[in-house]
Each structure stands twice: as C-alpha cells, then as structure tokens.
C-alpha positions as CSV (number, residue, x, y, z in Angstrom):
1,X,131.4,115.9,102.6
2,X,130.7,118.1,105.2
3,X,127.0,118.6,107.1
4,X,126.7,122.1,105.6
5,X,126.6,120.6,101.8
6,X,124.4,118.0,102.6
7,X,121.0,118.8,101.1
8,X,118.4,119.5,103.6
9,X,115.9,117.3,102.0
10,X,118.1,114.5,102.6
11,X,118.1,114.6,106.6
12,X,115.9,113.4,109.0
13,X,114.8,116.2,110.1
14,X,113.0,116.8,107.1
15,X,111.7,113.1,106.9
16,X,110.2,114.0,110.6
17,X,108.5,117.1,109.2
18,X,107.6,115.1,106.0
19,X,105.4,112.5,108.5
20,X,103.9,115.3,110.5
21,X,102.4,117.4,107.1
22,X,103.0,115.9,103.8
23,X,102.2,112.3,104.4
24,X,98.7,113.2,105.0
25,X,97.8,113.8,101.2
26,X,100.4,110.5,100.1
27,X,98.7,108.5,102.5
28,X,94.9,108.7,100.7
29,X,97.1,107.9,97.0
30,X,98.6,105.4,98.6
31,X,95.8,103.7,100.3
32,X,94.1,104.2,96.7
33,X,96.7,102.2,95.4
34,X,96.6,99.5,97.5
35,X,93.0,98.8,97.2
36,X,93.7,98.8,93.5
37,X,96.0,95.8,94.1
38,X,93.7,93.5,95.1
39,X,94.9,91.2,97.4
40,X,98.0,91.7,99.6
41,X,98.9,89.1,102.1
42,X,101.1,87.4,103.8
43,X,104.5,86.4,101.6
44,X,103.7,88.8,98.4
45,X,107.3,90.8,97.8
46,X,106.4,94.3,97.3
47,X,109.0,96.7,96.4
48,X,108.1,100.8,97.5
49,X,110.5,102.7,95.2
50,X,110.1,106.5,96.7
51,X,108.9,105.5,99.6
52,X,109.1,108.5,101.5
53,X,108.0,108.3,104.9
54,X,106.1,105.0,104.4
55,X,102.4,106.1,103.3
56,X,102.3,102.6,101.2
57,X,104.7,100.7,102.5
58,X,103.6,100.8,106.5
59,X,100.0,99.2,105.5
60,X,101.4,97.0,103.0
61,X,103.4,95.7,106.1
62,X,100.8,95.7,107.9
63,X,98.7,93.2,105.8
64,X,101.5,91.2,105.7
65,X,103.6,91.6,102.9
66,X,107.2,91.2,102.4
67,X,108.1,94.9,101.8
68,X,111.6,96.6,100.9
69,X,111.6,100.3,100.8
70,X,113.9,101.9,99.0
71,X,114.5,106.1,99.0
72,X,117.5,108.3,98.0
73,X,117.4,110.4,100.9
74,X,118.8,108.3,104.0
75,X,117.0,110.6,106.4
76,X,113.7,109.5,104.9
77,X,115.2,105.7,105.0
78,X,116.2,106.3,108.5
79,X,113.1,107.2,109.7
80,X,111.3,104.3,108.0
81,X,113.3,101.6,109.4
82,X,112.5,102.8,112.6
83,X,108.9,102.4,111.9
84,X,108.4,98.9,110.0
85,X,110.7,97.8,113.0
86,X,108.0,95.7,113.9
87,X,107.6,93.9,111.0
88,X,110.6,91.4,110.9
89,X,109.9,90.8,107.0
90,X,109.8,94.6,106.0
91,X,113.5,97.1,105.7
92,X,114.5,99.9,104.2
93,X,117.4,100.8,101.9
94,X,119.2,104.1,100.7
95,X,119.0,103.0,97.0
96,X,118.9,105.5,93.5
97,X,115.3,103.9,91.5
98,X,117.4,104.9,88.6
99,X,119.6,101.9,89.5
100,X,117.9,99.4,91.3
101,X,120.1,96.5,93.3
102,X,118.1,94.4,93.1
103,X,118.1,90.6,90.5
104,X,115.4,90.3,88.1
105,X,111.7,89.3,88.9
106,X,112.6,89.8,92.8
107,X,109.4,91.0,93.3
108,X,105.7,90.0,92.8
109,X,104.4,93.7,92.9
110,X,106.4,97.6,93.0
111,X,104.9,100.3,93.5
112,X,106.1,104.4,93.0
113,X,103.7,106.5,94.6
114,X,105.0,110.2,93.3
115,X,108.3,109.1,92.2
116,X,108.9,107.8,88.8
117,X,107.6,110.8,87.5
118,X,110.3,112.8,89.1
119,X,113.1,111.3,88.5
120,X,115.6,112.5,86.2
121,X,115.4,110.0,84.1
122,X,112.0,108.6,84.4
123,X,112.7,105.8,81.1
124,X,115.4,104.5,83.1
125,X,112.7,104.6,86.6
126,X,110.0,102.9,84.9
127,X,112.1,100.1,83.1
128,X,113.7,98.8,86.3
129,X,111.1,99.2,88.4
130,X,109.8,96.1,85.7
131,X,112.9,94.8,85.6
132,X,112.5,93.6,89.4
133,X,109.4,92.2,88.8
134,X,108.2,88.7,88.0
135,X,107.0,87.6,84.6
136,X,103.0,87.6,85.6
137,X,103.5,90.7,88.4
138,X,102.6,93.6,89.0
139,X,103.6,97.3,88.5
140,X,101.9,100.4,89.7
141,X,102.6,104.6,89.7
142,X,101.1,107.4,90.9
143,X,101.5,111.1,90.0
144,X,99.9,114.6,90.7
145,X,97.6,115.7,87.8
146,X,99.0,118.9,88.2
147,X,101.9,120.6,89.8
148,X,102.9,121.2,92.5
149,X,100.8,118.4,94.1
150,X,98.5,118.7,96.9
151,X,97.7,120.4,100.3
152,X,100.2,122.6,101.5
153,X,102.5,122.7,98.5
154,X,99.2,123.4,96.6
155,X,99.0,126.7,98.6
156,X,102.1,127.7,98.8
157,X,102.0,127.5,95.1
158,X,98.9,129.5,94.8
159,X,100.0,132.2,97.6
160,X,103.7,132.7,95.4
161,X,101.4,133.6,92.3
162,X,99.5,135.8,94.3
163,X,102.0,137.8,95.5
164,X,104.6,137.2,92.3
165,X,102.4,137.2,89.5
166,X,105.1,138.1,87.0
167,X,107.4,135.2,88.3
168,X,107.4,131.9,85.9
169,X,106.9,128.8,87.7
170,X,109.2,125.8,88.2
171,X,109.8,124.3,85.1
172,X,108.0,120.5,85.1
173,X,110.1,117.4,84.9
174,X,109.8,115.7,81.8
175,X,108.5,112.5,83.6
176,X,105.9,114.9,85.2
177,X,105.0,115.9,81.5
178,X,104.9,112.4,80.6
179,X,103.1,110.8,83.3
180,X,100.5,113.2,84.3
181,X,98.2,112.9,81.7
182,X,96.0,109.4,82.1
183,X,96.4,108.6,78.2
184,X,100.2,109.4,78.0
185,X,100.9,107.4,81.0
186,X,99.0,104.5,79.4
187,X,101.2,105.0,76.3
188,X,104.2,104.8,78.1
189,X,103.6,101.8,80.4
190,X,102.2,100.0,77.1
191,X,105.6,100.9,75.3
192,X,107.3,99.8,78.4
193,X,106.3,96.0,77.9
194,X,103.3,95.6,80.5
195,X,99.5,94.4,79.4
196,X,96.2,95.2,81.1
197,X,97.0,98.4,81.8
198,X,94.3,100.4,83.8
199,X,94.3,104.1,84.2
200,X,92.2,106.1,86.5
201,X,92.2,110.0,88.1
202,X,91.3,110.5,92.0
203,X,91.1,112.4,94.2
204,X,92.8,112.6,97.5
205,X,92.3,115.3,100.6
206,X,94.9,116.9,102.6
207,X,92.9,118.5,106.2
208,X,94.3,120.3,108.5
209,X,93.6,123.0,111.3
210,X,92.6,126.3,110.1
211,X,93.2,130.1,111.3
212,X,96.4,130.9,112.5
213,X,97.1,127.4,113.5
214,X,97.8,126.9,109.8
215,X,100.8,128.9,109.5
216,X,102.0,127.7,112.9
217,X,101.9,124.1,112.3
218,X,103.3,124.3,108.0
219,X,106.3,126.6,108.9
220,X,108.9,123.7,109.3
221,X,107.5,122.1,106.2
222,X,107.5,125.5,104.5
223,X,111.0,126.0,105.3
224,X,112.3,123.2,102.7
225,X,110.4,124.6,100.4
226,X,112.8,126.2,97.7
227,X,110.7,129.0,96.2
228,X,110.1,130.2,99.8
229,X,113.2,129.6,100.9
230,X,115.0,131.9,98.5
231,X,112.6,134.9,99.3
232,X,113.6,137.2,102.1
233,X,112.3,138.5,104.9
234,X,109.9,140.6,104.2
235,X,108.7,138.2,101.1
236,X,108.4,135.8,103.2
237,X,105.6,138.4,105.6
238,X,104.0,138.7,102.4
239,X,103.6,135.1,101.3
240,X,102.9,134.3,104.7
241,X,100.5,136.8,104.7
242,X,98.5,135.3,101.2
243,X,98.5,131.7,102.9
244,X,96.8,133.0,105.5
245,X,94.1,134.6,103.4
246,X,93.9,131.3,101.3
247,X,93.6,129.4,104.4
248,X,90.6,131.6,106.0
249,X,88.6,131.6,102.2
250,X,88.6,127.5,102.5
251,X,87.6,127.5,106.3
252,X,85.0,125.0,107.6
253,X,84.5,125.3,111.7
254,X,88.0,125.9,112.2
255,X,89.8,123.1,109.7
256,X,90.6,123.0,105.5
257,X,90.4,120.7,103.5
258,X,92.3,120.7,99.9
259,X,91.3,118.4,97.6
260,X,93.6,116.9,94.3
261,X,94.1,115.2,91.8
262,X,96.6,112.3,91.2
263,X,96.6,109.6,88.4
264,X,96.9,105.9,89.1
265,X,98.4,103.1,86.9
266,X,98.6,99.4,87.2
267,X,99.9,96.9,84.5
268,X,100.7,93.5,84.7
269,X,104.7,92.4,83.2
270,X,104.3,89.5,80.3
C-alpha cells in the first residue's frame, strides 16, 4: 500500500491537528467520565477503546491507573505513545474495537468515549468491550446527543446547511441511532448483560479564539473534514464565509464558546 491510499485520518498529522482542536470538547466528556467512575488509582486496568489523542486515557494515567489504549488509526496511536511515555504502566496499541486482543476479564474498567457508537458494527463494539472485563467491573460509553458532535464540527455542520440548504446530511450510523438516545442506550447495555446501569445527558464546551483567528486556527482541522473537502474552491469562500458569520453571532470579548450535548453510560458486568 502506497502513502497516497492511506487514509488521511489515519496519519499523524491529523492526530497532531486532532490534539490542537478537537480534543478540547473530548476532553470535558472525558473528564465527565472519569469523575463518574469513582475511584481510579493506582493498579486499576483501564482499557480506552477509541482513544484518540488521549482525552481519557492521559488523566487516567495520571492518577495512576494501568491504562492500554487502543485506536485504529496508527497516527492517533503514535502520537499517544509518545505522550503516556512517562507513565511506564500505560501503552498504546493499533487494535480494531470490533476485535479486541485482548483474554477475558483483563480489565477492571473500559471506557469508549465517542466510539462504540461509530463503529460499524456497534453489537460487536459493545460485547467485547464486556468481554475484556472482569465479572464485578466496569463498562462505560459516551456519545453526541446529536450529530455531528461538538465545537468546530458543530459549525461546520451548521455553515454547510447554511449555504446548502437543499443538500441531505450524512446519513447516521446505526450505533449513533442506537446510542444517542439516553433510554435506548440503557436498553442496549441492559440487553448486553451489565446491571446498575446509570444514564445521564451533559454538557461539555468547546472555546476558542474568535474573529478571524477562528478560521485561521480550524483550517487544518477543516481540511479532514469530508463534506468540506469535496467542495471546491469557491464553495469552500462561501462556507468559509458562513463560519465566519457563525463565529462573530456567538462572540464574547474576542472568544466562543459552543456548548453540547453528549450522553454518558456506566454499568457494572455480572
């Protein structure tokens, strides 16, 4: 396989970007989370399935914890390992959540922040992310409310609408659909074997700069977006154009805040 057909969300460049925009709205779900856990110290195994750029599993590291990170995209994995290098008792794997290599009960607690629900074949997600859990364990998700999530992806949605009102939106996943709603998701972690199940809505805040900064600071993250990276040149003024507008209506002394909503689950495994 050649660079060219390597997808771009797959490189570390995109991780790097990732870090520098996104992280800022998974960190707050995650930290959520991780309060909801209770305690974390020192020896708990925690497995971070989707773990991204490391919005959970740096602090769980950092109180302690014996994490493993696992992501399908070996840029994101690259750049993870590189930061819970020092925490001799945390690593990171290129692994598929669909297919976990890992032995039963390995784990006293895993988490998916944002990514069970987008897998293709969340069933499959959800029952081994149990499966590597330990009778008496934990298991927690957490996905958007809505689509297409929050801060910039929430505007970029908003600004395409604006500007292509008659073009349908992304169809949603089906674990998106599944997951989303607080008493679905109960349902499906109930049918999935766990007990004390608890489901709650939050809210989390993505801030940035404001003004032209915006645009100057989101392009690189914009860029790996696909619905703007299929317009052309000129859609792209226009879209560009709409952010801008959206950015200036939601302007407080020069920075934005854009606030979502994201549902959280915890259940314990029999």
């Amino acid at each position: 396989m050649n660079a060219s057909s390597i997808s771009p969300h797959m490189t570390l460049a995109f991780a790097q970007t990732y870090e520098k925009t996104a992280t800022r709205i998974t960190g707050p779900i995650a930290h959520s989370v991780l309060q909801r856990l209770g305690a974390i110290g020192r020896g708990t195994r925690l497995l971070d399935i989707g773990a991204g750029s490391g919005a959970l599993a740096i602090p769980a590291a950092h109180s302690g914890a014996r994490v493993t990170a696992v992501d399908i995209a070996p840029g994101m994995v690259e750049l993870l390992n590189d930061r819970l290098k020092p925490f001799p008792d945390a690593d990171a794997f290129v692994m598929d959540g669909q297919a976990l290599d890992f032995d039963d009960g390995a784990f006293d607690i895993a988490v998916s922040i944002l990514g069970v629900s987008l897998f293709q074949d969340w069933r499959r997600g959800l029952a081994e992310q149990i499966r590597v859990v330990r009778p008496g364990g934990i298991v927690a998700l957490a996905t958007w409310r809505t689509l297409p999530g929050g801060g910039p992806f929430l505007l970029m949605a908003r600004a395409m609408r604006a500007v292509f009102p008659d073009r349908p939106a992304p169809p949603a996943p089906e674990g998106f659909v599944a997951l989303s709603d607080p008493l679905r998701m109960e349902r499906a972690l109930l049918d999935s074997g766990l007990h004390e199940v608890r489901v709650e809505e939050i809210e989390a805040e993505w801030k940035g700069v404001a003004g032209p900064a915006y645009l100057d600071a989101l392009r690189d993250l914009h860029g790996y977006m696909p619905s703007y990276r299929a317009l052309q040149p000129e859609e792209r003024m226009q879209v560009e154009e709409a952010i801008q507008s959206l950015v200036d209506e939601h302007a407080v002394n020069g920075q934005i805040t854009l606030t979502t909503r994201a549902v959280v689950a915890i259940g314990s495994k029999a």
